[in-house]
C-alpha positions as CSV (number, residue, x, y, z in Angstrom):
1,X,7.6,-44.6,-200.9
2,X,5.0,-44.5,-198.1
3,X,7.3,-45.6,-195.4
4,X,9.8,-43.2,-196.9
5,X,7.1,-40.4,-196.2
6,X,6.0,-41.7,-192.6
7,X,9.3,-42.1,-191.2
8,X,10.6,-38.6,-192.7
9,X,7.5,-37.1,-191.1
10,X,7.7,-39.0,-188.0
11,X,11.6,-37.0,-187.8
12,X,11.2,-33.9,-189.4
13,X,8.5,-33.5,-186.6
14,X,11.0,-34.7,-184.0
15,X,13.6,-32.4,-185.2
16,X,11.9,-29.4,-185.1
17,X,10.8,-29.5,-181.7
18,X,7.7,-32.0,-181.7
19,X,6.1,-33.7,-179.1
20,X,5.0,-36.8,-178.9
21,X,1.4,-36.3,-179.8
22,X,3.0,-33.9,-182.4
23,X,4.6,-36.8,-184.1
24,X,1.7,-39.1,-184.1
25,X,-0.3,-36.8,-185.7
26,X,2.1,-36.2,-188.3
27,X,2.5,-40.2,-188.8
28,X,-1.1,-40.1,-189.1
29,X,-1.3,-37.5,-191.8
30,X,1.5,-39.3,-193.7
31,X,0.0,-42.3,-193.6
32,X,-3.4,-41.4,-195.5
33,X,-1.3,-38.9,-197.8
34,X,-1.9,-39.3,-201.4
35,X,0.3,-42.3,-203.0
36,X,2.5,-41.9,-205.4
37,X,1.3,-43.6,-209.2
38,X,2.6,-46.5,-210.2
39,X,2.6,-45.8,-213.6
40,X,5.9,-43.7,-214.4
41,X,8.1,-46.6,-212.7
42,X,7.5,-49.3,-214.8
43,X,8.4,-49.6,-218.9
44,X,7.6,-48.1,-221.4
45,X,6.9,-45.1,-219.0
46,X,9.5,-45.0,-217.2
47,X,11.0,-41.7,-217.4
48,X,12.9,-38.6,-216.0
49,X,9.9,-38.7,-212.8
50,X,11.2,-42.1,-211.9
51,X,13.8,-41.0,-209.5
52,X,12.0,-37.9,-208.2
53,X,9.9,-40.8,-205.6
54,X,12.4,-40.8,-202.5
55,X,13.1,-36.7,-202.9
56,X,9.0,-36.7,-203.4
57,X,8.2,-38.5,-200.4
58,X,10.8,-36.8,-197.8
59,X,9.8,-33.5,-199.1
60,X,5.6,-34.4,-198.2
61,X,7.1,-36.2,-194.7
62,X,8.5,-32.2,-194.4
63,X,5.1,-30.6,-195.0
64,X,3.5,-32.7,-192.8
65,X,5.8,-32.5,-189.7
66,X,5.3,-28.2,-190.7
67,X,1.2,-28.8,-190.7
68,X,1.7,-30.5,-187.0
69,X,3.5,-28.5,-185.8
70,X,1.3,-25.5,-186.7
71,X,-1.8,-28.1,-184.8
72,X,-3.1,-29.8,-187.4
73,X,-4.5,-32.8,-186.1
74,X,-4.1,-36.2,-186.8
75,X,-6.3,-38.6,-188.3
76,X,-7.9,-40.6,-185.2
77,X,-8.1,-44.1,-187.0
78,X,-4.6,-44.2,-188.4
């Protein structure tokens, strides 16, 4: 779900009034943003969590755009 993340990010920030070094950054942070485990989508765990990943990811791509927008930088190597 990373590109799920990055691209929500990438538009939240957009959306809300972002410029173009707004929206970097928030690709950036999205990018090196905690994964997602594995471990709840495959069987014999696969459960309930399996299809929170999608509503997961857009709602971190959110936060992220938010911390931009408020000058958080992004992460120069990403």
């Amino acid at each position: 779900m990373i590109f799920v993340r990055v691209a929500t990010a990438a538009m939240a920030t957009q959306l809300l009034g972002g410029d173009v070094q707004q929206v970097a950054a928030a690709q950036s942070q999205a990018w090196v943003d905690g994964a997602a485990l594995r471990c709840y989508r495959h069987a014999l765990n696969a459960g309930s969590r399996k299809s929170w990943a999608a509503g997961d990811a857009t709602s971190r791509g959110v936060f992220l755009a938010q911390l931009s927008l408020q000058g958080e930088w992004g992460i120069p190597e990403h």
